[in-house]
C-alpha positions in Angstrom: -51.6 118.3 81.5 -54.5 117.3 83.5 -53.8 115.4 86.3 -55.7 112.3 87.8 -58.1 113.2 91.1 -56.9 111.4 94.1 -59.5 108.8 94.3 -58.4 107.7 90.6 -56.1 104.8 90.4 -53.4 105.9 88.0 -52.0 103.1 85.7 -48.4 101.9 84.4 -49.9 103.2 80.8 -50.6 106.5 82.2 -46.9 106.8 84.2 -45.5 105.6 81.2 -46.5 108.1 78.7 -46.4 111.4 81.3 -43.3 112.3 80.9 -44.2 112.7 76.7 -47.2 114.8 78.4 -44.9 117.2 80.2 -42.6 117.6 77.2 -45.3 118.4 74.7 -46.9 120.6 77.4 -43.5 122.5 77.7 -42.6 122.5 74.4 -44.5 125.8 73.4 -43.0 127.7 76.8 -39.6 126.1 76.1 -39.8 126.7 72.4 -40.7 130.9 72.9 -37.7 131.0 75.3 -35.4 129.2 72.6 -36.7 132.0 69.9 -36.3 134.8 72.4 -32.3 133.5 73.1 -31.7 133.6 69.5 -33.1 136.8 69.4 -31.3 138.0 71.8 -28.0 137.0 70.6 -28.5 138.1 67.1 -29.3 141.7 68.7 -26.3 141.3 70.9 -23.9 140.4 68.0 -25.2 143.3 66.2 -25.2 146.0 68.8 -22.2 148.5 69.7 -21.2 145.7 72.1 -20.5 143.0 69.5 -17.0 142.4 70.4 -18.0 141.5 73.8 -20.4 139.2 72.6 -17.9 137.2 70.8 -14.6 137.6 73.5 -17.3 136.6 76.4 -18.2 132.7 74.9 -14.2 132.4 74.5 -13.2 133.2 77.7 -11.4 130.0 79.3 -13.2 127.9 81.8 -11.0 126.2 84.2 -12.1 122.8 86.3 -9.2 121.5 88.6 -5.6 121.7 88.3 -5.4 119.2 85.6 -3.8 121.6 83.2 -5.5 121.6 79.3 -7.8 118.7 80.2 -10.2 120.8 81.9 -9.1 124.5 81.0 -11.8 125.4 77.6 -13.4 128.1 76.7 -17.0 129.1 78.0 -18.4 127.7 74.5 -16.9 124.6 74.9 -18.4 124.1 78.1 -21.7 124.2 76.1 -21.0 122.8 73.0 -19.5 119.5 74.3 -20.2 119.5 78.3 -24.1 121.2 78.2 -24.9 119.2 75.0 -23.8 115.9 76.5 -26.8 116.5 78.7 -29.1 117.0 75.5 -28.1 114.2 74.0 -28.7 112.1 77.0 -32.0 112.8 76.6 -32.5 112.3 73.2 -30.5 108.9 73.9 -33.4 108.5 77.0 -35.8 109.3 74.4 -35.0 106.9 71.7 -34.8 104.0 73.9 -38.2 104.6 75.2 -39.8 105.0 71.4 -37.9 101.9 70.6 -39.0 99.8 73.9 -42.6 101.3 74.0 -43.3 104.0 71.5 -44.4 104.7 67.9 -40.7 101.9 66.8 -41.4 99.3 69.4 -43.0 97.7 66.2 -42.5 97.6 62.1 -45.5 98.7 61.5 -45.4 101.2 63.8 -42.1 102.0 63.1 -42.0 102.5 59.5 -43.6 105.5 58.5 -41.8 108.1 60.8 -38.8 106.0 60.0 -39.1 106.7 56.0 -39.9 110.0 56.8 -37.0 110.6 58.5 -34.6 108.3 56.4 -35.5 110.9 53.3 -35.6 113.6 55.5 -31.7 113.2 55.8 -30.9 111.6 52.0 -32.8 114.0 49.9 -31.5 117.3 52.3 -27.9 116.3 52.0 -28.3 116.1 48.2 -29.7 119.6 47.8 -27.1 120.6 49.8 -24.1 118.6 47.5 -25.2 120.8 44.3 -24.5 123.7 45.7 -20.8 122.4 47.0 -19.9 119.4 45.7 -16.3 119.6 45.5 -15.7 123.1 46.9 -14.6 124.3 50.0 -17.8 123.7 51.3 -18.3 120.0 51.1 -17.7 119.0 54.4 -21.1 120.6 55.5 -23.3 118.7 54.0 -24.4 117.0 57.1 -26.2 120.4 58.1 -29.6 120.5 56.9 -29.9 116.7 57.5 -31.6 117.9 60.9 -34.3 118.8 62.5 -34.9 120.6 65.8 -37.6 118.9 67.9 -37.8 121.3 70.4 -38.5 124.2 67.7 -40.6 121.8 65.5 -42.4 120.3 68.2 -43.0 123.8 69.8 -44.5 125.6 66.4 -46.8 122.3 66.3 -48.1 123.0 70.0 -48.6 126.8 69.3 -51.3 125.3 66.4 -53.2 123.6 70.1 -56.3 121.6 69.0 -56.0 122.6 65.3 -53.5 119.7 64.7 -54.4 116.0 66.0 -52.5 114.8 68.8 -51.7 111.9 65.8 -49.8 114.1 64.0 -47.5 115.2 67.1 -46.7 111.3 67.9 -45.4 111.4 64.1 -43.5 114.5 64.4 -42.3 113.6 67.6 -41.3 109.5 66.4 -40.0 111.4 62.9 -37.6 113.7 64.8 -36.3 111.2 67.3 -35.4 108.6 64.3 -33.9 112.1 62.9 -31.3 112.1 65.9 -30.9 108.6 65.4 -29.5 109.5 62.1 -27.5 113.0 63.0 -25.7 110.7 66.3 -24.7 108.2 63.7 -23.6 110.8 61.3 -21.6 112.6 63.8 -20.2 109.7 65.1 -18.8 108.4 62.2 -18.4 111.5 59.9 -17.4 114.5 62.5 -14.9 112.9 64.2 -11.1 114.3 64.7 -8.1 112.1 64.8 -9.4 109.0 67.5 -7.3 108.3 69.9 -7.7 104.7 70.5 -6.2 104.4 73.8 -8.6 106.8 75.2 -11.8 104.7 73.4 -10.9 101.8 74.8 -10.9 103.8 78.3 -14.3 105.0 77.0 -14.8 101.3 75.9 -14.5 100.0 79.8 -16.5 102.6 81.0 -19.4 101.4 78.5 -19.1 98.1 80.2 -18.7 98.8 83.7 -22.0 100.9 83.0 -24.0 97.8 81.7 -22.1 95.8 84.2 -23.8 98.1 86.5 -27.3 97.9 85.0 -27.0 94.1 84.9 -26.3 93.7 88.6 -29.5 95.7 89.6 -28.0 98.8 90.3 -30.6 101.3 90.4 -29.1 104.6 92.0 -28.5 107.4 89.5 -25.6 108.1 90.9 -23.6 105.5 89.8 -24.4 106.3 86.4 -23.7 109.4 86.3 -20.0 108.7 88.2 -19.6 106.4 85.5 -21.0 108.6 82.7 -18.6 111.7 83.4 -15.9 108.9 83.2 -16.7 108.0 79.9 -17.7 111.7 78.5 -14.1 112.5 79.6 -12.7 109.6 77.7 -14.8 110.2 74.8 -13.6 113.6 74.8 -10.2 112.8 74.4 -10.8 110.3 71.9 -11.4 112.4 68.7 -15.1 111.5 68.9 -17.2 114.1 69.9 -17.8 113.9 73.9 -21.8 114.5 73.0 -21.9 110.8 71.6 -21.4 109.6 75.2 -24.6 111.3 76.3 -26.5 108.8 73.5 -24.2 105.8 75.2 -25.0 106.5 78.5 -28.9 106.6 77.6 -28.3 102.6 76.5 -27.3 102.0 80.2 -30.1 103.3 82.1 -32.2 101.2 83.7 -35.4 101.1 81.7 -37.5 98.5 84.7 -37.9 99.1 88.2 -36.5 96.5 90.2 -39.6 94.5 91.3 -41.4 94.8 87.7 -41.1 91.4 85.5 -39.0 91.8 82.6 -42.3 92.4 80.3 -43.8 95.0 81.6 -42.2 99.2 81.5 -43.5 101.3 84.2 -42.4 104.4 85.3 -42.5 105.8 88.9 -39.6 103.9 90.1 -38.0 103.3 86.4 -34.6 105.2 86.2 -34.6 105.3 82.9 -38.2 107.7 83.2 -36.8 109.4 86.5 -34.0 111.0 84.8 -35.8 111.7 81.6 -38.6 113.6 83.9 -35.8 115.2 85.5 -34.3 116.5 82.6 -36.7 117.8 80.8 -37.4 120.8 82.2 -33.3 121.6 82.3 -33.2 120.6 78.6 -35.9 123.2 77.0 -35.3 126.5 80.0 -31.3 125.7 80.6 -29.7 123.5 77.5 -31.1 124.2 74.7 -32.0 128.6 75.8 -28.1 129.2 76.7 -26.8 126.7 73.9 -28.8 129.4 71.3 -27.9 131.9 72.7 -23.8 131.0 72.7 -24.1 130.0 69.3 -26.4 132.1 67.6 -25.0 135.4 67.2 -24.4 136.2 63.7 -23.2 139.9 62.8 -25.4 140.4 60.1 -24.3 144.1 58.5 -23.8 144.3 55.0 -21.9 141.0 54.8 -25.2 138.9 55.9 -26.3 139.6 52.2 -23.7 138.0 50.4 -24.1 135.1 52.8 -27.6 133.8 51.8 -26.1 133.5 47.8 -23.3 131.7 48.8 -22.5 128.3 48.4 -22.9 126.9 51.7 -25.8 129.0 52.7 -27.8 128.2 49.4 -27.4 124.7 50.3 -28.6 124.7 53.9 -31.6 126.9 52.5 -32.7 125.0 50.0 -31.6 121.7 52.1 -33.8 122.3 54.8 -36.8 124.3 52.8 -37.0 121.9 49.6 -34.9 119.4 50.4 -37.0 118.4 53.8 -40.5 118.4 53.2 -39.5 116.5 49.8 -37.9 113.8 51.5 -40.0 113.5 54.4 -43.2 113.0 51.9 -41.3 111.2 49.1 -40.4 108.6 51.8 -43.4 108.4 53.3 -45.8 107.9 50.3 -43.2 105.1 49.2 -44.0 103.9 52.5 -47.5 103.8 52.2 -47.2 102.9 48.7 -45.5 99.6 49.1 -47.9 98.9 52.1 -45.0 98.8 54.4 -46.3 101.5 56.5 -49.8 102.3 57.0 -51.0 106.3 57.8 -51.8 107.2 61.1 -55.4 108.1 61.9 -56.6 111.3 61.8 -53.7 112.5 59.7 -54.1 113.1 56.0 -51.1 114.4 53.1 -51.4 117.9 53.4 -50.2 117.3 57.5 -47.6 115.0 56.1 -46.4 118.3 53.9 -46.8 120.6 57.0 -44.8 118.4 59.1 -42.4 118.1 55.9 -41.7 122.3 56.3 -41.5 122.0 59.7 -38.6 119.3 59.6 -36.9 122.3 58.1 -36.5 123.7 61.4 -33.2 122.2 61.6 -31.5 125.1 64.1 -30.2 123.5 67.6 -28.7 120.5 65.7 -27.8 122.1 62.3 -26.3 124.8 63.9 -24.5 121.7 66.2 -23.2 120.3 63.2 -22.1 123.2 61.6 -19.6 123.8 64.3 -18.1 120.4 63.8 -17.8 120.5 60.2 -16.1 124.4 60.1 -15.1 125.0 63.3 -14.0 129.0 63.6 -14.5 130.9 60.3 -16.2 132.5 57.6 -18.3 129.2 56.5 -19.2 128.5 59.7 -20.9 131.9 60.0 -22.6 131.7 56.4 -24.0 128.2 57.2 -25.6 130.0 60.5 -26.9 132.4 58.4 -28.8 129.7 56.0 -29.4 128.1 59.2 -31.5 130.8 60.7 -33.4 132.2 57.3 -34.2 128.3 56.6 -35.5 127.1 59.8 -37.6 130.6 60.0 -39.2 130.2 56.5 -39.4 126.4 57.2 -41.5 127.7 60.4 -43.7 130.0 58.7 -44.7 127.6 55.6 -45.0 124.8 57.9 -47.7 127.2 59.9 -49.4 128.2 56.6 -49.8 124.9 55.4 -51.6 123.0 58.5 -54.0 126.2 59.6 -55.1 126.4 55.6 -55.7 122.6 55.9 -57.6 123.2 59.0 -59.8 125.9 57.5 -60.4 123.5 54.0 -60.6 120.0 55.2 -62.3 117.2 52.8 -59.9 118.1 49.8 -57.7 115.4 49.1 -53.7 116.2 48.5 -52.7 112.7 47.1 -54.3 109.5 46.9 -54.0 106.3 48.9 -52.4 103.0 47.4 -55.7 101.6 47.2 -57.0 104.8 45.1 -59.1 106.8 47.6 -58.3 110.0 48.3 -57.0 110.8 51.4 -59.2 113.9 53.3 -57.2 116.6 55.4 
């Protein structure tokens, strides 16, 4: 990222949108690191030290003297402490698209929205074919996701052979993507609630936007506030991560002598912790997260895994099902003149982004643990998981460097009947 010379007066525009800077600019470091953990762990989980791989992420964790409360395994630590933080900044994320980003408008709005909203339908359906009815069923909320840190990665990797349009969409599509998986996981992968501990959850919420109301400013209280309701959340039967995406909400998005109309950024909370988290999100999070969760022994089991049920529906989910949706959506879009395309982008980067929305691995594999827990399905769907999102990867590479090398051949045409040029 280049950054301004000290004689250059640096705007609320430009503080606004550095923090997107920083992630795209870390995306490809953060993304190589994420590929190198899962490496790792598939390597460890199919060494001669396998069983240690497996005993070490289930060895019990102990906070306090509070007795079970705070006494999980390792995994869980990651799974629903580690991955509150994530989804705090996907929460952070969202509300900046939605206060100043590509959904602060309709029109804006709409066509990563579409994308996304078939994205999730037309995935889920593939997946339904396969295990509609069977043991399997409960899954289906798998290849509904995609990865942005992977996704977004692969597309930085490409450098100036993609327009930096076409990063804004992927970027919009995947954070109306988590908009989706929250709300899926909130309502759908859910244990028994406890409704004595939401409503704990429930005054914590409010003494948060009490907080934000009054003026506060200081992190700090947030975050006391926040571990209060990520511990009432997690004994609530809805998953602890959700509190992460409510916490987001509460953040002070203005600094305190801005007028309400007007987002800046230095002295924003809201944008502090977003910067600040960052950088622990793509070389802490998301790194140790892969690397806890996916170990797969592959042997001479891993075979049978990618024809059954579950793993044929996350593959063709994420492979077919994804770029499908996320074009289907988006032409109907454009079609209807709801949604206009964004410039410099033509259909065959609409299809490229489409495979790489197959990348579904941090949040797939996410959701697979909620819908199987321990077991054999939960290790088939992580072996769909990783042969979709890496063939997703690759076609998604093919398919915007052959564009870049044939550009003026139109893919589809435009509702008013032009052809739109690559």
């Amino acid at each position: 990222m280049n950054e301004p010379r000290p004689h250059e007066a640096v705007t609320p525009i430009q503080r606004l949108v550095r923090p997107f800077q920083e992630f795209a600019d870390l995306e490809a470091s953060g993304g190589l690191l994420l590929i190198g953990c899962t490496v790792a762990a598939l390597i460890w989980a199919n060494s001669p030290f396998a069983g240690s791989y497996f005993h070490f992420w289930h060895t019990d964790l102990t906070f306090g003297h509070i007795g079970g409360l705070l006494a999980k395994p390792l995994h869980f630590w990651i799974n629903d402490g580690l991955m509150a933080l994530f989804f705090l900044l996907v929460g952070l994320e969202i509300k900046r698209e939605i206060l100043v980003g590509e959904l602060a408008s309709f029109q804006r709005a709409v066509l990563p929205i579409a994308a996304a909203l078939g994205g999730m339908i037309v995935p889920a359906a593939f997946y339904l074919l396969f295990n509609h009815g069977g043991p399997g069923a409960a899954g289906w909320g798998i290849p509904m996701a995609t990865d942005i840190a992977f996704a977004l990665g692969v597309l930085a990797l490409l450098g100036s052979r993609v327009p930096t349009s076409l990063k804004v969409f992927l970027a919009a599509l995947a954070i109306a993507d988590d908009i989706g998986a929250v709300l899926v996981i909130a309502f759908f992968y859910t244990e028994r609630i406890s409704w004595i501990s939401l409503g704990v959850g429930g005054v914590f919420f409010v003494a948060l936007l009490a907080a934000n109301r009054a003026g506060a400013r200081h992190l700090l209280i947030y975050a006391i506030l926040g571990l209060g309701l990520w511990v009432a959340f997690l004994q609530s039967g809805i998953h602890a991560t959700v509190a992460g995406v409510l916490l987001a909400i509460t953040i002070p998005a203005r600094q305190r002598t801005a007028s309400r109309a007007v987002l800046t950024s230095n002295e924003s909370p809201m944008l502090r912790l977003e910067h600040a988290l960052i950088p622990w999100n793509r070389y802490l999070i998301m790194p140790v997260f892969a690397l806890a969760n996916a170990g797969v022994a592959l042997g001479s089991g891993a075979a049978r895994s990618v024809v059954a049920p579950v793993s044929l529906g996350v593959i063709c989910g994420l492979v077919i099902g994804k770029p499908i949706g996320i074009v289907l959506f988006s032409w109907l879009a454009t079609r209807t003149r709801l949604a206009a395309m964004l410039d410099g982008i033509g259909w065959r980067q609409i299809v490229g982004v489409g495979m790489l929305g197959g990348i579904g691995f941090t949040m797939s594999l996410f959701i697979a643990n909620l819908a199987f827990g321990d077991g054999t399905a939960l290790e088939t769907a992580k072996v769909g998981i990783l042969a979709a999102s890496v063939t997703s990867a690759i076609a998604g590479v093919v398919i915007l460097t052959k564009g870049d090398r044939h550009r003026g051949a139109p893919l589809f045409l435009t509702p008013s009947g032009h052809g739109t040029k690559v």
